[in-house]
C-alpha positions in Angstrom: -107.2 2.9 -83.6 -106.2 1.7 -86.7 -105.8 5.2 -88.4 -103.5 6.0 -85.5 -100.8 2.9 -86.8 -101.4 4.3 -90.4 -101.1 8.3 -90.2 -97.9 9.9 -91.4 -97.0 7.2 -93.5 -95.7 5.3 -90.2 -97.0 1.7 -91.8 -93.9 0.7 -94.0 -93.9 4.2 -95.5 -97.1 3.7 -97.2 -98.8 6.8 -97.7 -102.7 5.8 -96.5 -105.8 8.4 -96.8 -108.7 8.8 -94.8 -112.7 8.6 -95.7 -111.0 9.0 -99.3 -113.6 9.6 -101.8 -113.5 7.3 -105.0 -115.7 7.4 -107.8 -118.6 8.4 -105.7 -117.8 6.0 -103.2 -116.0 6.5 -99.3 -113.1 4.2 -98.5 -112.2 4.3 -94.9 -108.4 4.2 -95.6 -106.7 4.3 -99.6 -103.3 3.5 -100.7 -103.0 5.3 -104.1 -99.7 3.7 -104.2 -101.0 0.0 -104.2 -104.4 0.7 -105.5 -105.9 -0.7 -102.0 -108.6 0.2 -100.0 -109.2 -1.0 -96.6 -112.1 -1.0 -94.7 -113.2 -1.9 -91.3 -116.1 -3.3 -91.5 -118.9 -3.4 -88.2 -122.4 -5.1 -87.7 -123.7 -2.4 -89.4 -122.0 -3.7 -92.9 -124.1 -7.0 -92.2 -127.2 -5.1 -93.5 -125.3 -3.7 -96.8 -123.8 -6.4 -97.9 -125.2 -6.1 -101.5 -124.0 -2.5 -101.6 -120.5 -2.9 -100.2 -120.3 -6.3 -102.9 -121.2 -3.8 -105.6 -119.1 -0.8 -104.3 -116.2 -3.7 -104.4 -116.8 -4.6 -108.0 -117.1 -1.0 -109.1 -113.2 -0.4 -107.6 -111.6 -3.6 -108.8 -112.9 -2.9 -112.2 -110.4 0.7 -111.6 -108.0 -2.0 -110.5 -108.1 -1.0 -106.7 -108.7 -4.0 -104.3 -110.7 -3.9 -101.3 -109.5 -5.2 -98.1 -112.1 -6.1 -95.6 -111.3 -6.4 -91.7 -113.5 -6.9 -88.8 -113.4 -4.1 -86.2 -113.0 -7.1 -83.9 -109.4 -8.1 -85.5 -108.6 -4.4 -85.1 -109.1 -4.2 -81.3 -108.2 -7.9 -80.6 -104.9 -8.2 -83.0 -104.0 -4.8 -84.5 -100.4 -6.1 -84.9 -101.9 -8.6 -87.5 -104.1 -6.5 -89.1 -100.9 -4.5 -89.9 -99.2 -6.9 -90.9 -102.0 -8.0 -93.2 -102.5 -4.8 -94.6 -98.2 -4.1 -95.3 -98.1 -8.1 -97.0 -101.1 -7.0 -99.3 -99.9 -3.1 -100.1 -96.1 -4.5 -100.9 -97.9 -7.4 -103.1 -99.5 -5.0 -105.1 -96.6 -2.5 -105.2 -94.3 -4.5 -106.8 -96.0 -7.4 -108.4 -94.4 -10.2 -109.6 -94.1 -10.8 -113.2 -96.0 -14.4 -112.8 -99.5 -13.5 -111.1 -101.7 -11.3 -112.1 -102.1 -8.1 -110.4 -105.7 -8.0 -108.3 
């Protein structure tokens, strides 16, 4: 569902990858451009917690944030979830000179 809104750049022309591989790692969905990963995360993520806390820290220290959303949010309010994802991409494309990037 949420691939669907972010295919073919159709989310603010941001150009998003699937199940991108990164350092070892899958992301469900990368921005190259804004060094931002997002992933969906399910009960199943309840249970690897410590991995996805270390899989975190090993991208932010290559400077690429992770964005965590609920599958819930997804099919509940995909409109926000967008819009979530478009405020955090733009924040990290074009940072502003007074807060640090991350």
């Amino acid at each position: 569902m949420l691939w669907e809104s972010l295919r073919r750049n159709q989310l603010k022309g941001l150009h998003f990858r699937r199940q991108q591989v990164i350092a070892g790692f899958i992301v469900d969905f990368y921005c190259a451009a804004a060094g931002l990963t997002v992933e969906v995360d399910g009960a199943y993520h309840l249970e690897t917690e410590k991995y996805d806390a270390e899989r975190d820290r090993a991208l932010a220290e290559m400077g690429i944030r992770t964005l965590r959303i609920s599958n819930q949010a997804v099919t509940a309010d995909l409109p926000g979830v967008l819009r979530t994802i478009a405020e955090e991409a733009e924040r990290r494309r074009f940072p502003s000179p007074f807060m640090e990037r991350g």
